[in-house]
VOPAGU-2260 file (C-alpha; in pm, 1 decimal, decimal comma):
REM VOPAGU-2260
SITE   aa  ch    i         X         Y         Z
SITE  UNK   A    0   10932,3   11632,7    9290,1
SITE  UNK   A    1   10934,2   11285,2    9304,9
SITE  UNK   A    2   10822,7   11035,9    8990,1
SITE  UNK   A    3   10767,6   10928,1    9078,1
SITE  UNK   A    4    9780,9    9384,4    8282,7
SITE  UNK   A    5    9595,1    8501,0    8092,8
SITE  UNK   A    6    9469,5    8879,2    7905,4
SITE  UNK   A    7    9506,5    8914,6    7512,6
SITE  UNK   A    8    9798,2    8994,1    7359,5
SITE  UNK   A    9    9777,7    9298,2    7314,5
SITE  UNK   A   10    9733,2    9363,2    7654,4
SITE  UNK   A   11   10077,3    9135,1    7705,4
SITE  UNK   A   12   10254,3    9323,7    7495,6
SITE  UNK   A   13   10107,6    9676,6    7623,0
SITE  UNK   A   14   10183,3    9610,6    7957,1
SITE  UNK   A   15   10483,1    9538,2    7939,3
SITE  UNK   A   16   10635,4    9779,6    7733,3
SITE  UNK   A   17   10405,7   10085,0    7642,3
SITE  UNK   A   18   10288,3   10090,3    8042,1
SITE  UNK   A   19   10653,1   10114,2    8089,1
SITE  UNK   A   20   10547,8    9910,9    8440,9
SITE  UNK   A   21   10734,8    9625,7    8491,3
SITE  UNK   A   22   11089,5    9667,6    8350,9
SITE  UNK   A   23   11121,8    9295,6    8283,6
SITE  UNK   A   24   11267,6    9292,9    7925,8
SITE  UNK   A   25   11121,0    9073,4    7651,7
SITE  UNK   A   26   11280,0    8690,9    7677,3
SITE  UNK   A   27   11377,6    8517,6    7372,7
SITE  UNK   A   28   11471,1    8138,9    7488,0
SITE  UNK   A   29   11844,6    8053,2    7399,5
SITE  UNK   A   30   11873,7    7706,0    7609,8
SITE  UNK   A   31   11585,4    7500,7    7741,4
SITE  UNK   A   32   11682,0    7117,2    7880,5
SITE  UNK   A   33   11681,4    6933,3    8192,6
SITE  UNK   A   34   11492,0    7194,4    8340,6
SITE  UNK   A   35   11774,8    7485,7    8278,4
SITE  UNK   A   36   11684,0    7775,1    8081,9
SITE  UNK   A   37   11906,3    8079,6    7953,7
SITE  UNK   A   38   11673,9    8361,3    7798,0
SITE  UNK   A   39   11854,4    8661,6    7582,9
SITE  UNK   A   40   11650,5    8982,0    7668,8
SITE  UNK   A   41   11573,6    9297,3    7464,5
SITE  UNK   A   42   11364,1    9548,6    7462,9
SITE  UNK   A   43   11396,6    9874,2    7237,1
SITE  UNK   A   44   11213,1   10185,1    7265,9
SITE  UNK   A   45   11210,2   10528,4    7122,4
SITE  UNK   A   46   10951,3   10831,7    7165,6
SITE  UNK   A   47   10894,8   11166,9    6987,9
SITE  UNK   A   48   10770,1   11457,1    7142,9
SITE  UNK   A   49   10679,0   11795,6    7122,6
SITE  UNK   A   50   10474,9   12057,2    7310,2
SITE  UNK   A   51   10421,3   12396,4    7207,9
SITE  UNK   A   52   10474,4   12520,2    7603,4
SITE  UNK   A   53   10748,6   12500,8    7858,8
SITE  UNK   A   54   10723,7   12498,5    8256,6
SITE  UNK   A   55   10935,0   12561,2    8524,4
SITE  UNK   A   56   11160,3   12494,4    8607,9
SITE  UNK   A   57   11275,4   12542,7    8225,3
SITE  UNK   A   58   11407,8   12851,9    8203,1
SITE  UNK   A   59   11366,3   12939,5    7839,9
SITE  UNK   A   60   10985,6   13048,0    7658,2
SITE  UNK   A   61   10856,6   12861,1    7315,1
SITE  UNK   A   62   10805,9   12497,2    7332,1
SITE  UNK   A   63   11046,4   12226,2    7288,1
SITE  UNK   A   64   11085,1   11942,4    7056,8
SITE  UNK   A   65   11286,0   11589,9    7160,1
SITE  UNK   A   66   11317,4   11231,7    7139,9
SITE  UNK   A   67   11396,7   10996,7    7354,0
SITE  UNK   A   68   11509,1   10635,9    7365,8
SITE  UNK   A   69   11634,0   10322,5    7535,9
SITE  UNK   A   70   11702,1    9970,8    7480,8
SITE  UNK   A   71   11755,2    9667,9    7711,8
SITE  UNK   A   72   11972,3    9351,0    7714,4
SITE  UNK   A   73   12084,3    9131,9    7854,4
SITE  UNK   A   74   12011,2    8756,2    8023,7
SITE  UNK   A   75   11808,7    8589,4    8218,5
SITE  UNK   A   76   11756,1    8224,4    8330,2
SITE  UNK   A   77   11667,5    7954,9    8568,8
SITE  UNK   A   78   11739,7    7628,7    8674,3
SITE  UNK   A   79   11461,9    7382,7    8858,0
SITE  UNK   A   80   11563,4    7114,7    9068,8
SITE  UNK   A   81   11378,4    6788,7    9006,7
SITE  UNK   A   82   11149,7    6621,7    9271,9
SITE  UNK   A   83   11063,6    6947,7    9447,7
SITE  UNK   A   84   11038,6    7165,4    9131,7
SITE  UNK   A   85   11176,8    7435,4    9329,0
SITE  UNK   A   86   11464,8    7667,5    9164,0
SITE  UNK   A   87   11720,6    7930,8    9152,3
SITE  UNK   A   88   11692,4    8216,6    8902,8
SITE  UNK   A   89   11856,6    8537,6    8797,7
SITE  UNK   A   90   11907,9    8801,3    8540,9
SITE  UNK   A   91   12166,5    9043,4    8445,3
SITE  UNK   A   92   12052,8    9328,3    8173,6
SITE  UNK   A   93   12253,6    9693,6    8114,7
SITE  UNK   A   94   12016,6    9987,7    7967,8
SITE  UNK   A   95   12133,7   10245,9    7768,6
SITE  UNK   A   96   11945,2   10559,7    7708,6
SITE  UNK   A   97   11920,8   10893,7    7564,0
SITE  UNK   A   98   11770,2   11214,9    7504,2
SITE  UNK   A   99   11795,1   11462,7    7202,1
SITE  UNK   A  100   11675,0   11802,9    7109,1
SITE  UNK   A  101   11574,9   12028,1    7280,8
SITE  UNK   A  102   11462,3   11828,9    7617,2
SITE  UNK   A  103   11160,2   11773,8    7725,7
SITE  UNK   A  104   10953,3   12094,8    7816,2
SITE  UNK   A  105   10949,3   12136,3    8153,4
SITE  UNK   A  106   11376,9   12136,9    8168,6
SITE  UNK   A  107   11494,5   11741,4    8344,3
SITE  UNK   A  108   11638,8   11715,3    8071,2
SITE  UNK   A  109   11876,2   11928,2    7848,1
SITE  UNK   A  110   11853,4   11699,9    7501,0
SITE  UNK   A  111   12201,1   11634,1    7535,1
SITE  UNK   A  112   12245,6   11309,4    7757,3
SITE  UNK   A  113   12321,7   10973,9    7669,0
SITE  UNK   A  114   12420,9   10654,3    7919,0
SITE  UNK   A  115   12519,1   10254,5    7959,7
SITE  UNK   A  116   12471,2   10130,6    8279,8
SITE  UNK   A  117   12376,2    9819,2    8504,3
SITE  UNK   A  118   12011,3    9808,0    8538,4
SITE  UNK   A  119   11910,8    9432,2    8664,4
SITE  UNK   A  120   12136,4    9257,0    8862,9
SITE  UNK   A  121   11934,2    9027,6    9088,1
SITE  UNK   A  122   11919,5    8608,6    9205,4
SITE  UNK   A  123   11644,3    8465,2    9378,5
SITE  UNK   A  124   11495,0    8154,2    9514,4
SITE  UNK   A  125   11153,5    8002,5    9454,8
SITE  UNK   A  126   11037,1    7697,7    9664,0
SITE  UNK   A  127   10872,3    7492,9    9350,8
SITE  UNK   A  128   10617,5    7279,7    9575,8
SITE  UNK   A  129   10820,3    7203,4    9874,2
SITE  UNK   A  130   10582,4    7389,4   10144,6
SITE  UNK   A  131   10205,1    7280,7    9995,9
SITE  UNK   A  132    9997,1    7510,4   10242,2
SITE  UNK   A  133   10162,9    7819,0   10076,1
SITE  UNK   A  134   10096,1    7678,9    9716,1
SITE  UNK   A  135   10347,9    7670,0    9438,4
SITE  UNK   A  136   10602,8    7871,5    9450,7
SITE  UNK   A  137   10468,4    7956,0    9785,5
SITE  UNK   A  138   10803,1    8122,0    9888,0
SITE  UNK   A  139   10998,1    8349,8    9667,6
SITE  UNK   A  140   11275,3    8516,5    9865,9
SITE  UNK   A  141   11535,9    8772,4    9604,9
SITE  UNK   A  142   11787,0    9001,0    9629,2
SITE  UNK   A  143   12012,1    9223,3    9444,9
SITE  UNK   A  144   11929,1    9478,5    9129,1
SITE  UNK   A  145   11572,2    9459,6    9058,6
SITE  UNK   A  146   11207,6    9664,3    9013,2
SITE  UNK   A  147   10961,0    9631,7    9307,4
SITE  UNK   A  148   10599,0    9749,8    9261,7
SITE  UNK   A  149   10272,5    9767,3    9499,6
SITE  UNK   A  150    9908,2    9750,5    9358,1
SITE  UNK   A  151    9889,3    9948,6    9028,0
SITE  UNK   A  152   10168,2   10204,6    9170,7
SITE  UNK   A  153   10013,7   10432,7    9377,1
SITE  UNK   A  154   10307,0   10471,6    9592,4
SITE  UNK   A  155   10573,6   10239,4    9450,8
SITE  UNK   A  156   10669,6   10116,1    9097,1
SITE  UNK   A  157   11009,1   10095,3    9058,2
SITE  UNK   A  158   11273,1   10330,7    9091,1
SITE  UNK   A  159   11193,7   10505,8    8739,9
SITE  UNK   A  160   11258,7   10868,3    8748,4
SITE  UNK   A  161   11513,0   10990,7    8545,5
SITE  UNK   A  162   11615,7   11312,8    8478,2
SITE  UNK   A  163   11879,5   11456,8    8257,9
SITE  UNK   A  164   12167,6   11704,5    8379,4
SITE  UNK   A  165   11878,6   12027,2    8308,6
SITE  UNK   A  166   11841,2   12114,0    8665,7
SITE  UNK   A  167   12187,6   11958,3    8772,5
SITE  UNK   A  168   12412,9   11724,9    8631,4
SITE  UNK   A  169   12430,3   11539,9    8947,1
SITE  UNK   A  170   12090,8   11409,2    8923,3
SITE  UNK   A  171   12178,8   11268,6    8534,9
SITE  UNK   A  172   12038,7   10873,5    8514,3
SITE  UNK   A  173   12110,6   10974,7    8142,1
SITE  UNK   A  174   11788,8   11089,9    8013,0
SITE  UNK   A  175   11481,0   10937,5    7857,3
SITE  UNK   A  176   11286,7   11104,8    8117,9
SITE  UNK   A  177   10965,4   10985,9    8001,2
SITE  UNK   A  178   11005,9   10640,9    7896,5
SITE  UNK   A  179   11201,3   10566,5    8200,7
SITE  UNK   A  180   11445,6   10319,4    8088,5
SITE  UNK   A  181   11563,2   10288,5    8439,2
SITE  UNK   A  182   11376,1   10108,6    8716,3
SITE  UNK   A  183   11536,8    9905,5    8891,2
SITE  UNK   A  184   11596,5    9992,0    9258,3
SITE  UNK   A  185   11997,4    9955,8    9309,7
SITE  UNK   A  186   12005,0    9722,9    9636,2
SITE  UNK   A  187   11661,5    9543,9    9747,8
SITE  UNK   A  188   11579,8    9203,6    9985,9
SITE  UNK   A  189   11241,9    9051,9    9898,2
SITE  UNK   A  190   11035,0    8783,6   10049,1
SITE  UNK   A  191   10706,2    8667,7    9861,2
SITE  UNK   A  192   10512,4    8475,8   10059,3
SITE  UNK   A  193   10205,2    8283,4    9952,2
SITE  UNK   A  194   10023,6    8204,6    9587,4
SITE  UNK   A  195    9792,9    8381,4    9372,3
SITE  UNK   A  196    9501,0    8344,6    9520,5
SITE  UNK   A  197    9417,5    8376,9    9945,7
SITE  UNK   A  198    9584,7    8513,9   10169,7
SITE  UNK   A  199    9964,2    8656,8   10038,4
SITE  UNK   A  200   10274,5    8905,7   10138,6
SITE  UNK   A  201   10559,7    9105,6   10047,7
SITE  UNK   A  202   10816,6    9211,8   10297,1
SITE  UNK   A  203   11116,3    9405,0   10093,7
SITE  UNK   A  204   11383,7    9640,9   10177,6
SITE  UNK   A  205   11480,6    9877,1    9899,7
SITE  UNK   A  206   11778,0   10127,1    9848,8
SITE  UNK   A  207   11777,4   10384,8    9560,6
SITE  UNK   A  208   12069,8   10542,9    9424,0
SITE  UNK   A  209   11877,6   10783,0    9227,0
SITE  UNK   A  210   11980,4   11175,8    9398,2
SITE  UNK   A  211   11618,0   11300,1    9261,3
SITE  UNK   A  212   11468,4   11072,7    9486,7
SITE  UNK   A  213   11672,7   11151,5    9805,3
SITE  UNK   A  214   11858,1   10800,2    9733,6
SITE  UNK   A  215   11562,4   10694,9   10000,7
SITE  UNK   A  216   11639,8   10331,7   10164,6
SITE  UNK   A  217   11293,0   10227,1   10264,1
SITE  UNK   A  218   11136,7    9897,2   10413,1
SITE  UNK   A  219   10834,5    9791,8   10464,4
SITE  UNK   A  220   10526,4    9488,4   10440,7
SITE  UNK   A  221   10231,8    9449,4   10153,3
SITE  UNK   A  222   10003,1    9214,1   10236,5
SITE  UNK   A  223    9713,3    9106,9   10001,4
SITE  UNK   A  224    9341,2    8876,7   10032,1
SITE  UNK   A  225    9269,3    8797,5    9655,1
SITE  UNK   A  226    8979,4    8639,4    9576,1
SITE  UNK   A  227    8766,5    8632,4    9295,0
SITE  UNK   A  228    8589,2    8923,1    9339,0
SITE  UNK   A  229    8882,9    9143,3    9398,8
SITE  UNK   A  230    9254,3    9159,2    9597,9
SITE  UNK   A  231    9225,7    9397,9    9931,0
SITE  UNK   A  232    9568,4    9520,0   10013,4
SITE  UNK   A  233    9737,6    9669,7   10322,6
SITE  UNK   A  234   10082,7    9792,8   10314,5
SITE  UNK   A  235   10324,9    9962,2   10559,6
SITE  UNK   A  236   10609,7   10122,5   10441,9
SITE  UNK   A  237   10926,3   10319,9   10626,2
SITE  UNK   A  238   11200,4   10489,1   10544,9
SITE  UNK   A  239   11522,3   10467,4   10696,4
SITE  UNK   A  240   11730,7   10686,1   10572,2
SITE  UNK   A  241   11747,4   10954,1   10324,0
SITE  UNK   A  242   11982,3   11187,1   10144,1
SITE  UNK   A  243   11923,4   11557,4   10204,7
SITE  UNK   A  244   11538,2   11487,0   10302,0
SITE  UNK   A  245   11487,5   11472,3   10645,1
SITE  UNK   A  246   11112,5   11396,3   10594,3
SITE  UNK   A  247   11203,9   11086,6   10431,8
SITE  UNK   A  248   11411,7   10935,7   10716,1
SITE  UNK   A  249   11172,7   10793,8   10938,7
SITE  UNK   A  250   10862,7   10882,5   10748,8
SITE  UNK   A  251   10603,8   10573,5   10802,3
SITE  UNK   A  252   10336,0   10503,7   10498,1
SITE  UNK   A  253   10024,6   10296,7   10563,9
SITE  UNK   A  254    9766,8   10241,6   10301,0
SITE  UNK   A  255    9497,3   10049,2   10248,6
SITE  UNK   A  256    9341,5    9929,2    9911,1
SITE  UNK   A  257    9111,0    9790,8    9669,7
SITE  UNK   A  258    9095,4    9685,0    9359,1
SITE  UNK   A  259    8786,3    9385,3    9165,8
SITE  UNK   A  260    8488,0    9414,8    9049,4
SITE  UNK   A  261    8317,5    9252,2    9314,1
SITE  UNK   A  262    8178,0    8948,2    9165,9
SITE  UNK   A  263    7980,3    9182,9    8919,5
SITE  UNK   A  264    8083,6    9132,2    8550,4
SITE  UNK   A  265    8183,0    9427,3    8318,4
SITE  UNK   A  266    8221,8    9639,6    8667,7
SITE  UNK   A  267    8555,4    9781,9    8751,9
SITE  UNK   A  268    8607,0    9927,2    9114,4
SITE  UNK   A  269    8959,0   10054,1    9263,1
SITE  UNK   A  270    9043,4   10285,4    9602,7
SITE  UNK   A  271    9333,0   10308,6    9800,9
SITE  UNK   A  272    9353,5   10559,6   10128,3
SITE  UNK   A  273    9715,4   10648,2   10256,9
SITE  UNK   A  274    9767,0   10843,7   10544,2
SITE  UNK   A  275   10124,0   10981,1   10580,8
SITE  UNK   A  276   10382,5   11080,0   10909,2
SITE  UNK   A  277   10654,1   11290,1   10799,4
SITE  UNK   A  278   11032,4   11178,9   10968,6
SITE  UNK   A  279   11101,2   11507,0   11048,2
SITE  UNK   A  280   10812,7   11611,1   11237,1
SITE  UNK   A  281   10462,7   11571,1   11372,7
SITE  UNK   A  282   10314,4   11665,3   11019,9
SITE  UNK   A  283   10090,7   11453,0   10869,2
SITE  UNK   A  284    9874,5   11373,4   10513,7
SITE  UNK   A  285    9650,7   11199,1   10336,8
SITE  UNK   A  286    9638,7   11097,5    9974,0
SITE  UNK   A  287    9319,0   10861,8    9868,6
SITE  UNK   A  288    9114,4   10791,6    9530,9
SITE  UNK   A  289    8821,8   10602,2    9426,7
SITE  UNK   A  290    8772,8   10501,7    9060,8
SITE  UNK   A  291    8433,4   10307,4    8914,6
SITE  UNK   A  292    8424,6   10186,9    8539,1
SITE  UNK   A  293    8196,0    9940,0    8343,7
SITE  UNK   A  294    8256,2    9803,0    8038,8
SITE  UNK   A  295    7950,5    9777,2    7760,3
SITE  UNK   A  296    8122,5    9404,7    7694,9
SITE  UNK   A  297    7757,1    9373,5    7419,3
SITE  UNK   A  298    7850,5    9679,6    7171,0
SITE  UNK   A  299    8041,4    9690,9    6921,1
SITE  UNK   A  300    8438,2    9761,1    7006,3
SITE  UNK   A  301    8371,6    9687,8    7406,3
SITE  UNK   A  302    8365,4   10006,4    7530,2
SITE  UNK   A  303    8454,3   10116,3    7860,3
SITE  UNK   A  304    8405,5   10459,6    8093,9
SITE  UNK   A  305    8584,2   10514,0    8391,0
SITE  UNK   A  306    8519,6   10788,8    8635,4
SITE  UNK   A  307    8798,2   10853,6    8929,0
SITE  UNK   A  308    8849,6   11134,1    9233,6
SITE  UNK   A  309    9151,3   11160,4    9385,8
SITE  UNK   A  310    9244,1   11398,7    9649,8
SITE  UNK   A  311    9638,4   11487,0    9780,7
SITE  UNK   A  312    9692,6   11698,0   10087,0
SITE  UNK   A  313    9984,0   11957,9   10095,2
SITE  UNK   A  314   10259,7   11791,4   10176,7
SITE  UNK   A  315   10229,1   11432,9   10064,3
SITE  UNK   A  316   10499,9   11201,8    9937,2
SITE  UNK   A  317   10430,1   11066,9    9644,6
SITE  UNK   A  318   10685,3   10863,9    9655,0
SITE  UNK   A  319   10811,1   10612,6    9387,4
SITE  UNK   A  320   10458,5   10643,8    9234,9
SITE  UNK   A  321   10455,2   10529,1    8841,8
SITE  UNK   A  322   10303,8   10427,6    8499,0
SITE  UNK   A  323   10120,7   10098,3    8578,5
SITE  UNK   A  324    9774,5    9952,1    8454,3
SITE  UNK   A  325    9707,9   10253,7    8141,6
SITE  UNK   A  326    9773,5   10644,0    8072,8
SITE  UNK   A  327    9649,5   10782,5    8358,8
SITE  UNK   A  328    9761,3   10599,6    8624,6
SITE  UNK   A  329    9950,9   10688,6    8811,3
SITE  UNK   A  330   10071,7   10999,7    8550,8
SITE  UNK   A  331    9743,5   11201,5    8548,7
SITE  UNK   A  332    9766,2   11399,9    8218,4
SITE  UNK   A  333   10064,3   11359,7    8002,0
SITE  UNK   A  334   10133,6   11776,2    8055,0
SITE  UNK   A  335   10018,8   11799,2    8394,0
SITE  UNK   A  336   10182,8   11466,8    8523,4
SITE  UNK   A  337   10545,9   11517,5    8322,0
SITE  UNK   A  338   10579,2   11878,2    8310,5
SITE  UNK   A  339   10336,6   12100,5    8454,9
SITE  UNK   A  340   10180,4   11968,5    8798,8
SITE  UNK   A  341   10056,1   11885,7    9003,8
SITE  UNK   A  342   10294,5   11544,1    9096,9
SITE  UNK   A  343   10056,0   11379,5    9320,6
SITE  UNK   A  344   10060,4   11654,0    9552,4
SITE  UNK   A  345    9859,3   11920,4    9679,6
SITE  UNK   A  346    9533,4   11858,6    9467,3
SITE  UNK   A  347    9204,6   11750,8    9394,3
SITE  UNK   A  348    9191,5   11567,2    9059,3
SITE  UNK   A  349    8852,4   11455,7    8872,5
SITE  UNK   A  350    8954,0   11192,8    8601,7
SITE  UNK   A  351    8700,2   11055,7    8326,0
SITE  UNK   A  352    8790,8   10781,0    8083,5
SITE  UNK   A  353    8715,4   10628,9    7804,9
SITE  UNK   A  354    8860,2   10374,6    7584,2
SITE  UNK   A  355    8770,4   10078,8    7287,0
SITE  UNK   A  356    8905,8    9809,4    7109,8
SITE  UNK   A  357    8790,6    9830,6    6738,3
SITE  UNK   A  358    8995,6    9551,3    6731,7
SITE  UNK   A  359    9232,7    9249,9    6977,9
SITE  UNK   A  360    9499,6    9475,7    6848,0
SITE  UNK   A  361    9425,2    9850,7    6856,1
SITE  UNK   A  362    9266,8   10041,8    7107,8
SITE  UNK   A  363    9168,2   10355,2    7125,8
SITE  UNK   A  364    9088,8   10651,4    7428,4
SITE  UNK   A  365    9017,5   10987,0    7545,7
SITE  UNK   A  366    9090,8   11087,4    7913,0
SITE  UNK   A  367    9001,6   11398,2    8076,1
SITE  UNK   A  368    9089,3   11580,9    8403,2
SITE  UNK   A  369    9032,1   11864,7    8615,5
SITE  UNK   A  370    9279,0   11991,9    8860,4
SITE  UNK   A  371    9226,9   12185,5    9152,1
SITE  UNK   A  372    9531,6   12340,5    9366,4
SITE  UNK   A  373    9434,7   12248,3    9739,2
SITE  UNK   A  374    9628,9   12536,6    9883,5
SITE  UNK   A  375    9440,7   12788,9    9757,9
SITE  UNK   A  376    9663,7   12959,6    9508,8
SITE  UNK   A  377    9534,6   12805,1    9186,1
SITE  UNK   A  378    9878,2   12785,8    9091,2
SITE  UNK   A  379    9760,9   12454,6    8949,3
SITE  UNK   A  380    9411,6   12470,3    8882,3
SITE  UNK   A  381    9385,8   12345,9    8524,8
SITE  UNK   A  382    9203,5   12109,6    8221,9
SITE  UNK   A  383    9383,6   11885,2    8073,7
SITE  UNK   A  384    9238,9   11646,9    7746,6
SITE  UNK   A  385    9451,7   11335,6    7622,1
SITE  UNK   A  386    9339,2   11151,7    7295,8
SITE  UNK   A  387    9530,1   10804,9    7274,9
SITE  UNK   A  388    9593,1   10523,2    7098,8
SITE  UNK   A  389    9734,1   10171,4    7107,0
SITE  UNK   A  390    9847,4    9964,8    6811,2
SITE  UNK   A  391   10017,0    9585,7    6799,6
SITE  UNK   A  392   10129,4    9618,5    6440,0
SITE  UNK   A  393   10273,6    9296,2    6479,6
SITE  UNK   A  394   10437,4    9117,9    6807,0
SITE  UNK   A  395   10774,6    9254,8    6739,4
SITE  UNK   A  396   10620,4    9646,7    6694,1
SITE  UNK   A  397   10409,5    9871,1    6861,1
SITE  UNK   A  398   10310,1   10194,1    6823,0
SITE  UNK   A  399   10113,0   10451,4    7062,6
SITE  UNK   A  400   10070,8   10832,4    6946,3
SITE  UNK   A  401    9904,3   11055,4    7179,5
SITE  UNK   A  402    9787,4   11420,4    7161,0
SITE  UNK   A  403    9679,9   11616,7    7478,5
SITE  UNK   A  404    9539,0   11996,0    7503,8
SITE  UNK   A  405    9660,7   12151,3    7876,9
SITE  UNK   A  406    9441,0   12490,7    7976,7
SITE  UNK   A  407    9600,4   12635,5    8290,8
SITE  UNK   A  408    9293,7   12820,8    8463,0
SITE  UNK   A  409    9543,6   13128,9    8525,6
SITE  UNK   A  410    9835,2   13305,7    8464,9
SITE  UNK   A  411    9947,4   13191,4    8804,5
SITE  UNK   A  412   10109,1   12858,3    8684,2
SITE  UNK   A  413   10424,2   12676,4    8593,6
SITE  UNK   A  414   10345,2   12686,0    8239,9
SITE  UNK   A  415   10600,8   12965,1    8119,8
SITE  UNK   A  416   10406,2   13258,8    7882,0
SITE  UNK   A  417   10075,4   13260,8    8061,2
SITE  UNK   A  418    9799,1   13074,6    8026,3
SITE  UNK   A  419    9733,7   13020,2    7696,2
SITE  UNK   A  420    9627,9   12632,6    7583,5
SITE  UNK   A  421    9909,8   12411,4    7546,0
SITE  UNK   A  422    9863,0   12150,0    7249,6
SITE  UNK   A  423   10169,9   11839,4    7329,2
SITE  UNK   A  424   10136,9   11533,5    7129,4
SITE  UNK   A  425   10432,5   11256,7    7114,1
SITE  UNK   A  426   10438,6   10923,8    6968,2
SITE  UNK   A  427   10620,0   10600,8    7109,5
SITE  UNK   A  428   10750,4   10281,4    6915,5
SITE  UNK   A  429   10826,6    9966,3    7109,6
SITE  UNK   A  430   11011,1    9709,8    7011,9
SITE  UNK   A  431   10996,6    9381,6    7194,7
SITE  UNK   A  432   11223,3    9136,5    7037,7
């Protein structure tokens, strides 16, 4: 299996810690003059869970009840040279997390881990406004420790799943399976090239030392049109080499994507296609989506629904897909996502969604999907209901409790005891200093 949001502040805040997303710690300035900066970063957070099921490949009935946890620190800082405003900048942050209790239901994780290690360990280069036709900062080239993501994670964002020593204690990042304290890929080279708007692109080579994920080195090209309306995205991706996973070495990934509302206010449109050549053979598959949503901007508490299909083939690589723009994306049901299946694999998945904001800092949601297995068995075929919300208490604390209900269709499932409704709820606390 692989594991593989200027906004308000609440959505700052949420996407960068609750959304788990872009493993940049929060920076509190230490040293700001003569265009040097040193920033200390922290970030702190710790989740409760329990669900009243287990799954393989956990090999024990009941339910289990955990917690999880992580913090991040460490510093960060650049330097700008005058005339050219271009700079050098860097960061070097250590994570340590853990996992108690029981573990989390479906086994990663045995409750029992705990571990400090080098997370970001990166220096880059940006070119300030030296080269005007690519805009500022028109050339960003880094390298070193760092997270890497493409779109809203569909295929890559970050190198972020961690399991315990439950199935093996060579795959042991040291826990906190779900709030994936751990991101960063361990050896990248990235070139950004272009500004915010236009005409932009990534090229990056990546190397993971994570063993649940092969320890795939992959390389590759994103290249982006934004405009107002929307950013279209094509990306090429290909992997070069691969621990124990054949299909991974050589395997070539080309998708292509949207993502606006195309120039229609309130109206929210994504889609991405990827078709998929296995390294190890002529096999082949597809993975593709297409989500609409509109937001009633007029009532009371802005209300939004969201409808979304996606489809997986057999087969498909999911590869360093991950938590990015919301729950839901790209974890489709907190059971079925985490613990149960599917993993972005061998299904068809109907997704509604709906969320308010009673207020700039609490919003609340319901999301629903249906799973179908696509090779017949119905191994998968369930329901799965997650009731959610999202609380800025103040800047320094936030709080998100969720509650889901997974029905497996039959007894023919991963969910260990038959197929009796599942109720999971867990409740996370981030702390952003």
């Amino acid at each position: 299996m692989t594991k593989n949001m200027k906004p308000s502040l609440t959505a700052v805040l949420l996407g960068s810690a609750i959304a788990l997303a872009s493993g940049s710690a929060t920076a509190h300035t230490l040293y700001s003059e003569n265009g040097t900066e040193l920033n200390l970063d922290i970030e702190a957070v710790f989740g409760v869970f329990s669900s009243k099921k287990n799954y393989q490949p956990n090999s024990k009935g009941g339910g289990s009840d955990w917690q999880e946890g992580y913090i991040k620190y460490g510093f960060s800082g650049q330097h700008a040279y005058s005339g050219s405003n271009a700079s050098v900048y860097g960061g070097l942050n250590l994570v340590s997390t853990a996992t108690w209790g029981d573990g989390d239901a479906a086994g990663f994780t045995s409750g029992n881990e705990s571990k400090t290690d080098l997370e970001d360990a990166y220096l880059g280069w940006r070119s300030g406004d030296l080269f005007p036709a690519l805009g500022q900062d028109g050339l960003d080239i880094s390298f070193g420790r760092q997270n890497f993501s493409i779109g809203d994670g569909f295929l890559i964002n970050g190198d972020a799943l961690n399991f315990g020593d439950g199935l093996d204690p060579e795959l042991d990042r040291g826990g906190a399976y779900w709030l994936a304290g751990r991101k960063a890929f361990d050896r990248t080279a990235i070139v950004r090239i272009g500004g915010e708007e236009g005409i932009r692109a990534d090229l990056f080579w990546l190397e993971s030392d994570n063993l649940a994920q092969s320890k795939m080195e992959l390389a590759g090209i994103n290249t982006e049109y934004v405009i107002p309306e929307g950013t279209f995205g094509v990306s090429y991706i290909k992997g070069l080499d691969a621990f124990g996973a054949s299909a991974r070495d050589g395997q070539e990934t080309i998708s292509l994507r949207y993502q606006g509302n195309a120039g229609v206010e309130n109206l929210f449109l994504s889609g991405e296609f990827v078709t998929q050549d296995q390294g190890d053979s002529s096999a082949s598959a597809d993975a593709w989506y297409a989500e609409a949503g509109w937001t009633f901007a007029d009532l009371p508490w802005s209300p939004s629904v969201n409808y979304r299909y996606s489809s997986f083939d057999t087969g498909f690589d999911p590869l360093f897909f991950g938590f990015n723009r919301g729950y839901g994306t790209w974890f489709q049901g907190e059971v079925a996502a985490n613990y149960a299946g599917p993993f972005n694999s061998g299904a068809d998945v109907h997704h509604i969604g709906v969320k308010a904001s009673p207020t700039e800092m609490l919003s609340v949601g319901a999301l629903y999907f249906d799973f179908k297995d696509r090779a017949g068995s119905g191994a998968n075929d369930a329901q799965e209901i997650n009731l959610y919300a999202e609380w800025v208490i103040t800047p320094n604390l936030i709080v998100s409790p969720l509650i889901g209900v997974y029905s497996p269709d039959n007894s023919n499932t991963s969910q260990i005891g038959g197929k009796k409704n599942n109720v999971y709820g867990q409740f996370v606390v981030v702390v952003p200093f």
